[in-house]
Every structure is written in structure tokens, then in C-alpha cells.
VOGU-3710 file (C-alpha; in Angstrom, 3 decimals, decimal comma):
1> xxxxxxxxxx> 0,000/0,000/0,000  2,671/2,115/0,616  4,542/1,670/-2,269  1,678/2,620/-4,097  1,213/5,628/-2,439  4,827/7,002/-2,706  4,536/5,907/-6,569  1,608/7,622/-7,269  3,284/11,081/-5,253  6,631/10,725/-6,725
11> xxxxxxxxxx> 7,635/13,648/-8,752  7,849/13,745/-11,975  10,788/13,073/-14,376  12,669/16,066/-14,454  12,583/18,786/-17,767  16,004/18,505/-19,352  17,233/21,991/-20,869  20,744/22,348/-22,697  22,635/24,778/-20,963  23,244/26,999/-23,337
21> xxxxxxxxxx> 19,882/29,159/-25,684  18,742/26,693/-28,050  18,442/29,327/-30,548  22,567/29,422/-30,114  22,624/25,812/-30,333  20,038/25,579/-33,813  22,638/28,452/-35,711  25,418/26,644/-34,713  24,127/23,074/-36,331  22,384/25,113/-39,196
31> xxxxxxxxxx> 25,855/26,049/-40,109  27,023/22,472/-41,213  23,681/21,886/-42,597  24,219/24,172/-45,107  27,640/23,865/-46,179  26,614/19,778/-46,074  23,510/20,211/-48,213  24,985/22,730/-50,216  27,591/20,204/-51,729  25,120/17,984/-53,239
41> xxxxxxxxxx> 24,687/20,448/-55,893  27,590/22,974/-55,933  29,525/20,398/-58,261  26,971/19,764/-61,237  27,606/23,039/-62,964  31,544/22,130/-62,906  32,248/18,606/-64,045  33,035/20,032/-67,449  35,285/22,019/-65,986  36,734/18,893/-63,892
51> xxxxxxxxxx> 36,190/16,708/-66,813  39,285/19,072/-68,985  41,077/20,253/-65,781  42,071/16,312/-65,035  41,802/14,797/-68,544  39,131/12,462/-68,446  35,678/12,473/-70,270  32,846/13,902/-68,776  31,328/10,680/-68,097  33,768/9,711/-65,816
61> xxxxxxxxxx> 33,297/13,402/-64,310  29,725/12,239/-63,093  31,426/9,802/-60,416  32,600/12,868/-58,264  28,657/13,329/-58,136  27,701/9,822/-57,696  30,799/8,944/-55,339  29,236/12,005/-52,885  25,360/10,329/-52,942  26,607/6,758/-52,939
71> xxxxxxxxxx> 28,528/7,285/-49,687  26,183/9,634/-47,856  23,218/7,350/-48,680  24,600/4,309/-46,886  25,488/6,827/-43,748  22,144/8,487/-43,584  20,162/5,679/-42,031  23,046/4,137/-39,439  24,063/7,562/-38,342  21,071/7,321/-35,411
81> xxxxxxxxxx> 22,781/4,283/-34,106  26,425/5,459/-34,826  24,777/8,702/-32,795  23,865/6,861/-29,666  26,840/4,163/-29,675  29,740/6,771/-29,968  27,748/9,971/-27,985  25,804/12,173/-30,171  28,600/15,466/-29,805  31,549/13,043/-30,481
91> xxxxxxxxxx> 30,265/11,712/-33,198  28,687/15,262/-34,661  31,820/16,629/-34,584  34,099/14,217/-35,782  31,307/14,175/-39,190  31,898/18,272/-39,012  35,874/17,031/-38,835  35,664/14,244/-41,998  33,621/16,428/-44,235  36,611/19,563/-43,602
101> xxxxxxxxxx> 39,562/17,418/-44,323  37,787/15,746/-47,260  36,685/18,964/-48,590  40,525/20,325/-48,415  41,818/16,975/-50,032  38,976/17,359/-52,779  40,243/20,754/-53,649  44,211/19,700/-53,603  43,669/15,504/-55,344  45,844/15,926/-58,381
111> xxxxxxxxxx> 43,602/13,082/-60,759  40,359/11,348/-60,806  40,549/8,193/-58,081  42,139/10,512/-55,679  38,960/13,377/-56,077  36,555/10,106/-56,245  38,160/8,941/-53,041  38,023/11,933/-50,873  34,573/12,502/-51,941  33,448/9,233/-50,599
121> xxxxxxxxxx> 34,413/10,527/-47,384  33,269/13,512/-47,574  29,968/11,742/-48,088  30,351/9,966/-45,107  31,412/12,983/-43,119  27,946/14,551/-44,683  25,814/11,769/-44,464  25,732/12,297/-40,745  25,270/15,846/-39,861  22,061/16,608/-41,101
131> xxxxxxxxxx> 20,211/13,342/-39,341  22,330/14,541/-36,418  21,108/18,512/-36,302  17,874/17,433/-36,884  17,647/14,541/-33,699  19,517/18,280/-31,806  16,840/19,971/-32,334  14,098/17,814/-31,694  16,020/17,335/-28,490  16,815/21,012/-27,651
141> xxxxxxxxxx> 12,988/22,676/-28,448  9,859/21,826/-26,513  7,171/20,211/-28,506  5,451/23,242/-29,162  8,841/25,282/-30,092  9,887/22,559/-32,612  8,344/24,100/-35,457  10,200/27,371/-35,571  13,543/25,578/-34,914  12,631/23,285/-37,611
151> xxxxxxxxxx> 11,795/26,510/-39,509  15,774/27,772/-39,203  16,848/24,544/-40,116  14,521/24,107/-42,755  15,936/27,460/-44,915  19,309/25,718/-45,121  17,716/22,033/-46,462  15,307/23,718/-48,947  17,706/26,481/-49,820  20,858/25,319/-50,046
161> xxxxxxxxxx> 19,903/23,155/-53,203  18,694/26,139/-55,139  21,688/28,603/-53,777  24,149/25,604/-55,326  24,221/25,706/-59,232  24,332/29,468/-58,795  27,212/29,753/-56,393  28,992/26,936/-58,408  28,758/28,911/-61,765  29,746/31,625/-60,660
171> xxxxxxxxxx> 32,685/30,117/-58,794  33,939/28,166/-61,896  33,572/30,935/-64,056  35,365/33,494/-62,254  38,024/31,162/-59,993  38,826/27,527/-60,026  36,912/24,573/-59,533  38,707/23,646/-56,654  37,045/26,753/-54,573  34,316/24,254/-54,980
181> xxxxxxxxxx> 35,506/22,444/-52,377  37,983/24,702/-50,611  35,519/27,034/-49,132  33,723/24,297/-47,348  37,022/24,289/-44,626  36,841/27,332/-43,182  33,270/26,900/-42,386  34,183/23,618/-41,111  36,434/24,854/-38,564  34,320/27,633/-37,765
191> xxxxxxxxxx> 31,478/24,756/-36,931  33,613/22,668/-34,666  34,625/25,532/-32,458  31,169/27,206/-32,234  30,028/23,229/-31,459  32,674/22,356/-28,972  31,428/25,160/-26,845  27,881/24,985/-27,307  26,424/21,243/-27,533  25,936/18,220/-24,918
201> xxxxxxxxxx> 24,174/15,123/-24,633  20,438/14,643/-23,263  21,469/12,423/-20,364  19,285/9,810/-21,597  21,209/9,356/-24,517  23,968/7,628/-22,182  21,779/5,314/-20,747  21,034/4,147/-24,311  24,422/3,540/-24,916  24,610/1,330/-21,823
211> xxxxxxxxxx> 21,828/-0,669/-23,091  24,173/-1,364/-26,833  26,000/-4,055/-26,022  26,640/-5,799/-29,258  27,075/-4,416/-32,601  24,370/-5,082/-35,512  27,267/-5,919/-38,273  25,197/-7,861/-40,433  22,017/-5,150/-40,313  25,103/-2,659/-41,429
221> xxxxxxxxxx> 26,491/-4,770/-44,259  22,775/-5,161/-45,665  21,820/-1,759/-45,528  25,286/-0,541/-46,912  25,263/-2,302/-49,912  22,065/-2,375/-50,616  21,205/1,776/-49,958  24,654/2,238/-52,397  23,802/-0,241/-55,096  20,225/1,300/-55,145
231> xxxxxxxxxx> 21,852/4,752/-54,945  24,309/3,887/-58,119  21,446/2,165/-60,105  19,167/5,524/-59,502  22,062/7,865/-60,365  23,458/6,296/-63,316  20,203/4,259/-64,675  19,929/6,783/-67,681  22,975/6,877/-68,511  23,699/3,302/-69,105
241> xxxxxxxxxx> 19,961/2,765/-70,242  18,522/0,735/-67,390  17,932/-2,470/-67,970  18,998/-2,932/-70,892  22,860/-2,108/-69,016  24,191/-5,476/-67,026  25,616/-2,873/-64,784  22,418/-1,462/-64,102  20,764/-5,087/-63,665  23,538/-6,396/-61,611
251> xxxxxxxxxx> 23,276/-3,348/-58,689  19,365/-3,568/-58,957  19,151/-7,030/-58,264  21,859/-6,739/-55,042  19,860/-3,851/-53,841  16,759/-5,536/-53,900  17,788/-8,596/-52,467  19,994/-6,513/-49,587  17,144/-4,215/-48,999  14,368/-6,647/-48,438
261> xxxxxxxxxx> 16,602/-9,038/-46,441  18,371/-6,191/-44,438  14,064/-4,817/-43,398  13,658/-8,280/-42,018  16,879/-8,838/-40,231  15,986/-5,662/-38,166  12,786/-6,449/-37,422  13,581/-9,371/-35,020  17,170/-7,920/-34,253  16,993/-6,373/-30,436
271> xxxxxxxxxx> 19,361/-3,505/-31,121  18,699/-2,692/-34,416  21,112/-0,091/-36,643  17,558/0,638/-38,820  14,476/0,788/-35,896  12,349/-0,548/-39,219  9,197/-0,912/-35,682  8,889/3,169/-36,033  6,507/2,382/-38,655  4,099/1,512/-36,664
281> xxxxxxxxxx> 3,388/4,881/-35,773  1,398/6,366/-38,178  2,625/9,737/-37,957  6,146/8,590/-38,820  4,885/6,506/-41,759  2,984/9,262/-43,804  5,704/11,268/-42,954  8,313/9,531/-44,408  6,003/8,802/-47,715  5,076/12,930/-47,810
291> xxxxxxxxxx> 9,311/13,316/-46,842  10,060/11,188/-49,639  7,894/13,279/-52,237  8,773/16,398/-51,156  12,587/15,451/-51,596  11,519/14,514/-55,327  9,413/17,595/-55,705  12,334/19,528/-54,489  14,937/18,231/-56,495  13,442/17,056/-59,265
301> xxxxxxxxxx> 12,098/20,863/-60,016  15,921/21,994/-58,775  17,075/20,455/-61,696  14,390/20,590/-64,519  14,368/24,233/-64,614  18,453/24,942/-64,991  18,231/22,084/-67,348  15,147/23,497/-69,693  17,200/27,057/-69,574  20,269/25,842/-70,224
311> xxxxxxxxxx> 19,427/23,128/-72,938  16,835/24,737/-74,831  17,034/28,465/-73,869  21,126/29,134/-74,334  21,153/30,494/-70,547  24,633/30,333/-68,556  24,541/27,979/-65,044  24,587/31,610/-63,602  21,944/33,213/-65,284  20,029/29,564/-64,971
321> xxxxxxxxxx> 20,484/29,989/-60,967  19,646/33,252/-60,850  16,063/32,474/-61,669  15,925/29,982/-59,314  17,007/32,194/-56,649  14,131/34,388/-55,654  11,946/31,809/-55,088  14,836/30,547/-52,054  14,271/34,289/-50,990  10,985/33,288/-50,413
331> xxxxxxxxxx> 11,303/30,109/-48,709  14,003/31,980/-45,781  11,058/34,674/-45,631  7,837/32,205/-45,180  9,391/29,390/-43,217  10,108/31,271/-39,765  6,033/32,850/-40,492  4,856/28,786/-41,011  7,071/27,615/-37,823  5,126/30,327/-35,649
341> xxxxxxxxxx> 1,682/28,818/-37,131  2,510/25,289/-36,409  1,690/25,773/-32,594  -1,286/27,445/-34,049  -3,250/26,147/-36,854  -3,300/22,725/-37,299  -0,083/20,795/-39,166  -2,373/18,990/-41,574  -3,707/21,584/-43,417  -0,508/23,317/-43,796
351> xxxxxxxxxx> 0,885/20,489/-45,306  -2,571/19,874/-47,448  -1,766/23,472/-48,597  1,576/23,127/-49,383  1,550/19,979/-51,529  -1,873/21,375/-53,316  -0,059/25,092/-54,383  3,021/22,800/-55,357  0,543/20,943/-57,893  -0,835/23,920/-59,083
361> xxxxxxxxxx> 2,361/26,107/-59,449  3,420/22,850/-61,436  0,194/22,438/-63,573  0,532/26,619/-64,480  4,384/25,655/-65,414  2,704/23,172/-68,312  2,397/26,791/-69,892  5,802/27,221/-70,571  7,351/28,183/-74,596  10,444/28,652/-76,063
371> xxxxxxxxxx> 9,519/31,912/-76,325  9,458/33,062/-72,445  11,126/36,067/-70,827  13,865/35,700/-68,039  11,023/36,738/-65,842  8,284/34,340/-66,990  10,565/30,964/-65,242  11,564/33,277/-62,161  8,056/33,749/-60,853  7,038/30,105/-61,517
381> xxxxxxxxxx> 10,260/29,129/-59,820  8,351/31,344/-57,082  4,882/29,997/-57,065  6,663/26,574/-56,144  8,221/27,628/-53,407  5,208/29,025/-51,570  4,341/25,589/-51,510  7,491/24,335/-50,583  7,832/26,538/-47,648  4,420/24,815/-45,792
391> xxxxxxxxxx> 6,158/21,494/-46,399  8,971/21,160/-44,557  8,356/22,344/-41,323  4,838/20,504/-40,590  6,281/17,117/-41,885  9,530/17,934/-39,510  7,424/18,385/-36,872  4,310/15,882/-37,067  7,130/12,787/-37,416  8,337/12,836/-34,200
401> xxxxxxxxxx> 4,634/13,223/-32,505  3,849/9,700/-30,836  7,439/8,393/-30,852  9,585/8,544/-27,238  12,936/10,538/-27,041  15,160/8,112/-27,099  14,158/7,246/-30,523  14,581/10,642/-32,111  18,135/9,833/-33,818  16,098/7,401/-35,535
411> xxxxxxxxxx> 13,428/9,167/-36,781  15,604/12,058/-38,058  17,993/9,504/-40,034  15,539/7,853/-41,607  13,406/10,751/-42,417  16,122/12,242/-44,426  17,076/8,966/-45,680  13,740/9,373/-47,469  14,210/12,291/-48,410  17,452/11,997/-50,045
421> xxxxxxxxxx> 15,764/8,497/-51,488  12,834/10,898/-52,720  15,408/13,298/-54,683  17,607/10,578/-56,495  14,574/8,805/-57,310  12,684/12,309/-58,600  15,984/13,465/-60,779  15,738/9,706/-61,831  12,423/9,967/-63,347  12,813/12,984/-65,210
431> xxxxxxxxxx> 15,478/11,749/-66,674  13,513/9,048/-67,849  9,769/10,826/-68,957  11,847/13,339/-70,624  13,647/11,004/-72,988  11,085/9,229/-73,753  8,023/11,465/-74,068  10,888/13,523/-76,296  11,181/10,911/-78,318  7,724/10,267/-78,788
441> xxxxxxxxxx> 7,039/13,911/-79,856  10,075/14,014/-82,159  8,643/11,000/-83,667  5,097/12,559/-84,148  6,325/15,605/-85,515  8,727/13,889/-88,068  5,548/12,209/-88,905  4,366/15,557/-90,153  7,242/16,561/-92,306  7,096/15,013/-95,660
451> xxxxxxxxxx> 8,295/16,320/-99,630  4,728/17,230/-100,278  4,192/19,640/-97,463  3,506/22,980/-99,221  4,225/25,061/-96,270  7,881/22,862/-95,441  8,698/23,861/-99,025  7,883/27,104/-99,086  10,035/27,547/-95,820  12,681/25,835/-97,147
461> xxxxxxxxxx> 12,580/27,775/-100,492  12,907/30,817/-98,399  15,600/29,945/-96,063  17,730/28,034/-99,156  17,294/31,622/-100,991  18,487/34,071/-98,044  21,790/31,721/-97,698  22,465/31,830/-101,206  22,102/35,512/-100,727  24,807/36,013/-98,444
471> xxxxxxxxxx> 27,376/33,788/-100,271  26,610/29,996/-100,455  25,965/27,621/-102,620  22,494/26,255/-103,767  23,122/22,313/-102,039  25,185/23,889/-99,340  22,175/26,400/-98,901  19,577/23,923/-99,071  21,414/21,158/-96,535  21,404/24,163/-94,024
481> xxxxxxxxxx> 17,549/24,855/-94,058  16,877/21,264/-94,013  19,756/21,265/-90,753  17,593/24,457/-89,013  14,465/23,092/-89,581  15,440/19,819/-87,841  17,205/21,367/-85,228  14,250/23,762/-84,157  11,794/20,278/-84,226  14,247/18,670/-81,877
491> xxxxxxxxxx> 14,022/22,027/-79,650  10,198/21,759/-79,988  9,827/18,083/-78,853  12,176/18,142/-76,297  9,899/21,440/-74,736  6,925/19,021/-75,299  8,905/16,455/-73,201  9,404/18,978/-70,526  5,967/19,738/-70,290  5,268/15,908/-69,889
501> xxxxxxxxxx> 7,776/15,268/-67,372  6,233/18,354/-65,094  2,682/17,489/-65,935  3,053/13,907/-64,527  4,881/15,290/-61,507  2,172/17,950/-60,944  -0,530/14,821/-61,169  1,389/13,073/-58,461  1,906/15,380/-55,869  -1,842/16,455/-56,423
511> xxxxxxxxxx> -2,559/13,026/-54,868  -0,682/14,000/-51,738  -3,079/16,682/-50,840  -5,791/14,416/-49,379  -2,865/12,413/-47,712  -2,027/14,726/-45,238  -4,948/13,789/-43,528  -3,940/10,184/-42,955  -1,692/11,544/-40,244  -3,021/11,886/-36,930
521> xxxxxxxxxx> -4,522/15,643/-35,182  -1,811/16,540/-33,056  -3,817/18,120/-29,769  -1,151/17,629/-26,701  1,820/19,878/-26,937  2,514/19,567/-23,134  6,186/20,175/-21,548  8,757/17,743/-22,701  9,816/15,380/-20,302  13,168/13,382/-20,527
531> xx> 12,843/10,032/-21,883  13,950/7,011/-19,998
//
């Protein structure tokens, strides 16, 4: 009875706070999310550039890209348990430490397997920040506080992408490659001092360690070679034409086999690298799914635009960014304003919002011509990101609802595992509608152009007779008509392709709209306790 009694008076478990202001702390972690993030997509613009600085084709340029993704893929969902077995700090900061000295060694290797090698670990260093920040900051901000840190740490995820290609063309243009890489160090240093000073461990975190007493190497091997093979089969599908490639086959068949055997090895395992149970939480779930398709909304659209302005337009990778970079303007201004509404307004509609403006912005893009003004791209670029900005930050937020403290390394690695997942597989797919549906319309329009077409004639007659006008020939003349006139089809189907490829992806995130309500009314935002 009076154990009872004293149970049912005991106290309860004490608040945790960090000891320093967990604004402090989510700056000093935003940092390295940036400079991490930002390297996904500071390189694209240069590998020509690499490709005739080092003497090697431009193909084998692509593996400084895919070396990067391969190697922070396989880190992103182990770096919760790599968190809680090593201490979250140490193992932070030696990331912060990896991703400087790789960066330096990127910007110094004097050939191609020396770049390739360093940027494997830099991808390693990277692969664990952001997972990392985010499980800080879940762990730093009350419940209801969590959406405006996620806010902070949202501009860096959302913006960096965009910010990328434009910093990297101007960079290569005006200095060296190499400052590609070399600029990442100082900031690196800068990190690790700022984070020496500021972060610590929730106490609970130790006793988690405590409770790791053997090491899940065969969960690891699985989910290493099967998230790389999966990664490399994603990244250079295209390329080497899918399936037709025994390349391709070979790494799709490992990762499936890996993947599905490495989900139920760490089901049954007790200490798990991959907690594969958090999906039985139903916030986590959707989340990941709407995570996913946000990462391939946000990338995917990253890249179509530059692409579509370089290809068919003639614009520079500066002028390209440039129109992309209002619209992360935007995104810095409206996501502080949507983490002060998440304690507010409920997270479902905001994300029911987001996805549905996203669809639309995407639809109205189905409008675009060859015939468009710099401005015309620039404010679509901006009508997607006042979607994107009441994405993140609800999502960010609504996963961790339902799921106990001492899981949050978890749920942040394998949230941006799916996010990361979400972008490979979104550049993927354009890759693929936009060959094909441009091959389809180049075939349709071909269809079109035959020797008794009076109008083709007369256009050719008139184009034959202003070349022989200033100097050529009559073949010579005639061969170059017949050369513009297939060149400008080829610009016109691939612009039909385009509009395919953002039509389908406008149809599918339209069907994310209603998802949002899958997820579960969040109602409690109480004090946090510390978990146990």
C-alpha cells in the first residue's frame, strides 16, 4: 500500500534543458547543414570544368557526383545508431571534422581516383550531420517550439539546393573549380569551435548507450550495400539505359535482395542499426512517404528548370540559378512565419496546402514556350516555393509526434534517408519521362514533315534563298535549311517532353493533398519530459 502511495506522489521526471539558448545551439548546427547540403549540388555546374582540368571524359566526371550520394546514402540511415553508440557530440563533430579534411583533399587531389576517393568521405562525413542537427533539435525545443527551430533549419535544407548551381557557376567561371571544395574548410572549422562550446548530450542518450552491447554488423552490411547499389542504379540508370545495361541489372538485383533481407533482419534484431518498428506509428509513416515526395518535388524541379534554360534556352549555369534564386528568398522569408503557425493552426492543413499550391504552381508551369522572358521561369520558380515553404516544417514536426525521445536519432535519419531516397529517385524519373516522351514527340512531328508539305517547301525555299544571298551555294544552302528546320523540331519536342515530365509530376503530388490527412490531429503539446 505504501509503495503505491509514494509511486503515485513521486515527482515527476525532471525537464532537461541544454545549458546553453537553443536558438545558439540551432545556428550553430544550421551552419554544417548548409555547407553539407549545399555540396550535393555545388559540383553539377563544374564537371566540365573537372572533366578538362584532369583529362578524363565527362562521363567519368559524373562519379565525383555519384561517389558524394553513394557514400552519404549508406550513412544516412546508421548515423542514429552510430549517434547513440559513440555519444551524439563526439560523433557530430568528428562528421563536421571528416567532411573539412575531405573537402581540403577534394580541392588539392591531383587526378580522378584521388577526387573520387576523398569525396566518398566527404559523403560519409555529410551523411551524418544533417540526421544529427535534426535529432539536436528535436532534443533542444519543446514540442510546441519545434516548429520554428525546424523553420531555421529548414531554410538551409530547402535552400541550399537552389543557392548551389548558382554559387557553383559563378565560382567556376570566375576562380577555379577547386574553390568548390575549398571554401567548405573554413566553415568547417568555424562549426567545430562554435560546437565544442555549445552542444551536450540529453542524459538519456547515455543510458542508451549502456543498453548497446553488441554491434548489428550484419544489419550494417545489408543496408550498406544495398542503400549504395540502389543509390548507383538511380544515379546512373539513364545513362547506361537501365535495364537494358548489365551494370544497371547487376546493382538492382543486389539492392533488392539486400534491402528486403536487411528490413527483415531488423525487425527481429533487439538492437537494431535501422528501428524498421517506427513504422508503426502512423505519424512517422505518412511522414516519411510525404518526406520522400517532397525530396523529389524539391529536387526534381531543382534540376528541370536549370536544365530546360540551359538546354533549350542558351542560358549560362549563372543566369540559370539566378532564376531559381528568388523563389529561395521566399522560402528563408515564409518558413520562420509557417514555424510560428505550427503551434497554431493545425499541421495537416498546412501540409494539405503546401503539396496542393506545389501541384498547381506545377500544372501553371505546363504553360511554358520557347519563347518566355527571363522573368516568366523566375516567378514560376516562385509559385513553387510558396508551396514548398508549408512542407517542410509541418512534416519535420508531425514525425516525431507519438514516438519517445530516445528514438529521435532514428526518426531524423531515416526521415532524411527518405528524403534523399525521394530526390535521387525524382531526378531519376525525369530523366527518364523526358527522354522518352521527347522521343515520342520528335517522332510525331517527323511524322508531319514530308516532300509534299507545301508550307515545309515554301520555308525551305525561303531559307535556301536568303543563304544563297549572303554567299553559299544552292546544295550547301539547301542542306542548311533542311539542318535548321530539324534542329528547331528537336528544340520543340524536347519542350513538349518537358511539359510531360512536369505534368506527370504535378498529377502526383496532387494526390498528396488528401494524404495529409492520414496523419493523426496533433492536440497535446505539453512540456517535454526526458525520456527514460
Amino acid at each position: 500500500m505504501s509503495t503505491t502511495l509514494e509511486t503515485a506522489g513521486a515527482p515527476p521526471p525532471p525537464i532537461w534543458k541544454p545549458s546553453h539558448n537553443p536558438w545558439t545551439i540551432a545556428m550553430v548546427v544550421t551552419m554544417a547543414t548548409f555547407m553539407e547540403v549545399l555540396d550535393t549540388s555545388i559540383a553539377n555546374v563544374a564537371l566540365p570544368h573537372i572533366a578538362g582540368n584532369l583529362s578524363i571524359s565527362e562521363d567519368e566526371a559524373t562519379w565525383v557526383l555519384t561517389s558524394y550520394l553513394v557514400a552519404n546514402a549508406i550513412v544516412l540511415p546508421i548515423s542514429a545508431w552510430l549517434s547513440t553508440k559513440f555519444g551524439r557530440k563526439r560523433f557530430y563533430m568528428t562528421c563536421v571534422a571528416i567532411f573539412g579534411i575531405s573537402s581540403l583533399m577534394c580541392g588539392l587531389a591531383p587526378n580522378l581516383p584521388v577526387l573520387v576517393l576523398f569525396r566518398i568521405l566527404q559523403g560519409l562525413g555529410g551523411g551524418g550531420l544533417a540526421p544529427t542537427e535534426q535529432a539536436i533539435l528535436a532534443d533542444t525545443f519543446a514540442p510546441e517550439k519545434r516548429g520554428q527551430a525546424f523553420s531555421v533549419y529548414g531554410m538551409a535544407v530547402v535552400a541550399a539546393p537552389v543557392i548551389g548551381p548558382t554559387l557553383g557557376g559563378y565560382i567556376t567561371d570566375n576562380y577555379n573549380w577547386r574553390w568548390l571544395f575549398l571554401i567548405n574548410v573554413p566553415v568547417a572549422l568555424l562549426s567545430l569551435f562554435l560546437s565544442a562550446r555549445v552542444l551536450e548530450d540529453p542524459p538519456f542518450l547515455a543510458k542508451l548507450r549502456k543498453k548497446i552491447v553488441t554491434v548489428d554488423y550484419v544489419g550494417l552490411a545489408l543496408l550498406a550495400i544495398g542503400i549504395g547499389c540502389l543509390q548507383v542504379t538511380l544515379d546512373k540508370g539513364e545513362r547506361e539505359d537501365w535495364f537494358a545495361s548489365p551494370f544497371i541489372v547487376t546493382f538492382g538485383v543486389i539492392a533488392a535482395v539486400t534491402l528486403v533481407a536487411a528490413v527483415i533482419w531488423e525487425y527481429y534484431h533487439p538492437h537494431p542499426v535501422l528501428d524498421i518498428r517506427l513504422f508503426k506509428a502512423r505519424n512517422f509513416s505518412v511522414a516519411c512517404i510525404m518526406m520522400f515526395m517532397l525530396g523529389a518535388g524539391l529536387y526534381g524541379a531543382t534540376v528541370l528548370i536549370p536544365q530546360f534554360l540551359q538546354t533549350l534556352m542558351g542560358y549560362t549555369a549563372l543566369q540559370a540559378g539566378l532564376v531559381l534564386s528568388p523563389g529561395s528568398v521566399l522560402i528563408i522569408i515564409s518558413m520562420p512565419l509557417v514555424g510560428r503557425m505550427i503551434s497554431r493552426v493545425d499541421a495537416r492543413w498546412m501540409i494539405a496546402f503546401g503539396f496542393a499550391a506545389l501541384s498547381l504552381s506545377l500544372f501553371h508551369m505546363t504553360t511554358l514556350n520557347l519563347d518566355v522572358d527571363f522573368y516568366t521561369p523566375m516567378m514560376m520558380r516562385i509559385y513553387q516555393c510558396v508551396g514548398l515553404g508549408f512542407l517542410w516544417v509541418p512534416i519535420s514536426t508531425l514525425c516525431y509526434e507519438g514516438v519517445p525521445p530516445e528514438k529521435n536519432n532514428n526518426v531524423s535519419g531515416m526521415t532524411n534517408l527518405a528524403r534523399n531516397l525521394g530526390g535521387s529517385l525524382g531526378i531519376a524519373s525525369i530523366s527518364i519521362i523526358l527522354a522518352r516522351r521527347s522521343q515520342f514527340h520528335q517522332n510525331a512531328l517527323v511524322s508531319h514533315i514530308t516532300g509534299g508539305n507545301a508550307v515545309l517547301q515554301q520555308r525551305v525555299a525561303g531559307m535556301t534563298h536568303t543563304f544563297v544571298m549572303k554567299g553559299m551555294d544552292q546544295v550547301h544552302a539547301a542542306q542548311t535549311a533542311y539542318g535548321m528546320i530539324y534542329g528547331n523540331l528537336i528544340r520543340q519536342a524536347t519542350m513538349l517532353g518537358y511539359i510531360d515530365a512536369v505534368f506527370i509530376f504535378a498529377c502526383i503530388l496532387a494526390l498528396m493533398t488528401p494524404a495529409a490527412f492520414l496523419m493523426k490531429k496533433v492536440t497535446n503539446r505539453g512540456p517535454r519530459r526526458m525520456g527514460h
